[in-house]
N, C-alpha and C positions, 0 to 999 in steps of 0.2 A: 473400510478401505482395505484395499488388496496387499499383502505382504509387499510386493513391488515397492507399490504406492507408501507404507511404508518406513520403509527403506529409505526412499528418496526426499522425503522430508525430514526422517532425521540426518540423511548424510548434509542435506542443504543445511538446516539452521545449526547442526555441530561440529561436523568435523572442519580441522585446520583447513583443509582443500578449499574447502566452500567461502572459511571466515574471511580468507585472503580475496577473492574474486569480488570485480566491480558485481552491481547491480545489470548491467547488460550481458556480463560472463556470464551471468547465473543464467539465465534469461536462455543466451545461444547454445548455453549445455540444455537447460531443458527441452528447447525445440527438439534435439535430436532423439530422445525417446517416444514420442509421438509419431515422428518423420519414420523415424525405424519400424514401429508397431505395421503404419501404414504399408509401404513396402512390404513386408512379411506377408501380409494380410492379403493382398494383390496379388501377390509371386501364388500364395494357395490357392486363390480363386482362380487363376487359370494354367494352374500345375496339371489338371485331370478336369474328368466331369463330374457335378455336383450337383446334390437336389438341389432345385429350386427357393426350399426353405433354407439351404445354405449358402447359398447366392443370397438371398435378403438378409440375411444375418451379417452377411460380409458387408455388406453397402450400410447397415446400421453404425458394423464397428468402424465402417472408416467414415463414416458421419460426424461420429462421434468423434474420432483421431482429428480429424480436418478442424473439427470445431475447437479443439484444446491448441493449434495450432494458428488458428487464426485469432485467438486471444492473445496468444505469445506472440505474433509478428504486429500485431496493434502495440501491445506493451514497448515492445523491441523498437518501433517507429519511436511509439511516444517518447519514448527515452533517449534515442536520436535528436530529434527535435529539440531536446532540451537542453544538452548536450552542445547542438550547433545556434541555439537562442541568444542573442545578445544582450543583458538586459538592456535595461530602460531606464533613465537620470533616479537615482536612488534617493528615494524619500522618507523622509522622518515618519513612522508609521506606529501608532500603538496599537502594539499586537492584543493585548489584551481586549481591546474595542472590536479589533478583527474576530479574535475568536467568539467574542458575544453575537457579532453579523450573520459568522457563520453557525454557530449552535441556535440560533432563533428559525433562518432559512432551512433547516435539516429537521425543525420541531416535529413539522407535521411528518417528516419520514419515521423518526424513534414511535411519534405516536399510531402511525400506523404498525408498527414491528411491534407495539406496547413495550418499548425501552424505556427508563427510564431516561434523561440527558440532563446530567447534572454538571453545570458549572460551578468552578468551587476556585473564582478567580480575581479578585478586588485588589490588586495594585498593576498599575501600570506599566507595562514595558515598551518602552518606545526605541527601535531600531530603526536602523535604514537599509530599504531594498526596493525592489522591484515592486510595485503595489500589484501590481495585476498579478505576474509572478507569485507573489505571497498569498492573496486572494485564491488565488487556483491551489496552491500545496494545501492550505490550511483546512479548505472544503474538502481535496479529496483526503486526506488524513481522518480527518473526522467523518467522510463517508465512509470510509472502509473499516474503520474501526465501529458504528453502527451496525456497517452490514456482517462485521465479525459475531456480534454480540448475541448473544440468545435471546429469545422472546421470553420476557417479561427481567430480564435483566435490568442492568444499570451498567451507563456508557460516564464515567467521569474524567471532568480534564479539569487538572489544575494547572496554578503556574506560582514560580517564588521568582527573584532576583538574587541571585547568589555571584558575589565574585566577578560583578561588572558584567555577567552575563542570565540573560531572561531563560528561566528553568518549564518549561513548558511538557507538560508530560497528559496524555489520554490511555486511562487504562475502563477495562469490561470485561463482564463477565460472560465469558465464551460460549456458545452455542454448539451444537454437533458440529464436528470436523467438517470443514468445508468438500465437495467432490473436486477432485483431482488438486487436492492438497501437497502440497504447500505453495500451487500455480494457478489458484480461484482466484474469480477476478477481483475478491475484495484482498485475498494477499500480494496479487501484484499492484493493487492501488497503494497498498502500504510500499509496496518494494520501488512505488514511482515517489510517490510520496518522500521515502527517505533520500533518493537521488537528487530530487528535486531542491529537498533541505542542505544537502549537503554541499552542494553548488551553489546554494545561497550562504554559504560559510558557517553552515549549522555543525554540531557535532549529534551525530544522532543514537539514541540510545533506547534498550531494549529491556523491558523486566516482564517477571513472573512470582508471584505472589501468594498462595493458597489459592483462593477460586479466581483470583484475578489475572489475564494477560494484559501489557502495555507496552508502551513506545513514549518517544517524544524527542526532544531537541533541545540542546543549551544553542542559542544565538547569545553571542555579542550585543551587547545596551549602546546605544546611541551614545556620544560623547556628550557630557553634561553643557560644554559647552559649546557646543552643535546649533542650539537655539532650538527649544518644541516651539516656537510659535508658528511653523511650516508645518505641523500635525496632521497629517488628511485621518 
């Protein structure tokens, strides 16, 4: 990764500036170094005349500019979208069930990446929320944390119940830095992902470990006496 590049991922995951900014802030600051690169890049190409192999080199890099931008403005939607989403009648839901649906359907991806996917999760957490909502955050968390992970690694999610609230955490073992890090599409799956949880009333939380990086969410437990016999 280029000095730039960098830079820009550590000023995002550490300094106070970044730690304060929603997930969309982060998102509209990044567009604008792409957006700038392009520009530049245009203003040279017809500042004077240029080989022809300079001319292709330009239309490569602004290929490329364009393409990191239009993952940013999909992100940027999707995050809109969810943002302006209403949910849906909230229903008693064990997460734990969920994550085994979604770690079985992503099997055959870890096994094409030769990931390990180890579940390390035997008690039940039963909240309430949006099913489809929750279905979609929990897939793409675990997609993105797969596509984080190295080949022939191990992707692990556990969960405990602590303190009325369901402890849900996926950590793995990292693969080479992602290209144009820290705005790959499997970390802004993570950065929709936590938005997404957060707006479901999650508290979302971020570790690092010797070889390990993670993530996960404390949700609120269903009130005991809520009734699980509405359990989807």
């Amino acid at each position: 990764m280029s000095a730039t590049g960098a830079r820009t991922a550590a000023e995002y995951r550490g300094s106070p500036e970044s730690r304060g900014r929603s997930p969309l802030a982060h998102l509209l600051h990044a567009l604008n170094q792409p957006l700038t690169g392009l520009q530049c890049s245009l203003e040279l190409a017809v500042s004077g005349p240029r080989r022809p192999d300079q001319y292709v080199q330009t239309l490569r890099e602004g290929l490329d500019l364009t393409s990191r931008m239009r993952g940013l403005v999909e992100a940027i939607r999707e995050l809109a979208d969810l943002q302006q989403r209403q949910p849906e009648r909230a229903e008693l839901i064990l997460l734990d069930q969920l994550l085994r649906e979604t770690a079985a359907d992503l099997h055959p991806v870890a096994e094409a990446k030769q990931v390990r996917l180890q579940l390390e999760d035997r008690i039940a957490h039963p909240v309430r929320g949006d099913r489809q909502q929750l279905t979609a955050l929990t897939f793409r968390l675990l997609e993105s944390g797969l596509s984080l992970a190295g080949p022939g690694g191990t992707v692990q999610i556990s969960g405990r119940n602590e303190r009325r609230r369901a402890h849900i955490d996926i950590r793995w073992e990292p693969g080479p830095l992602p290209i144009h890090s820290p705005f790959s599409p499997a970390e802004l799956g993570l950065l929709i992902a936590r938005a997404g949880w957060e707006r479901a009333g999650a508290e979302w939380v971020e570790s690092r470990a010797e070889s390990m990086q993670g993530c996960g969410f404390r949700l609120p437990l269903a009130e005991p006496d809520s009734g699980f016999g509405d359990v989807k």
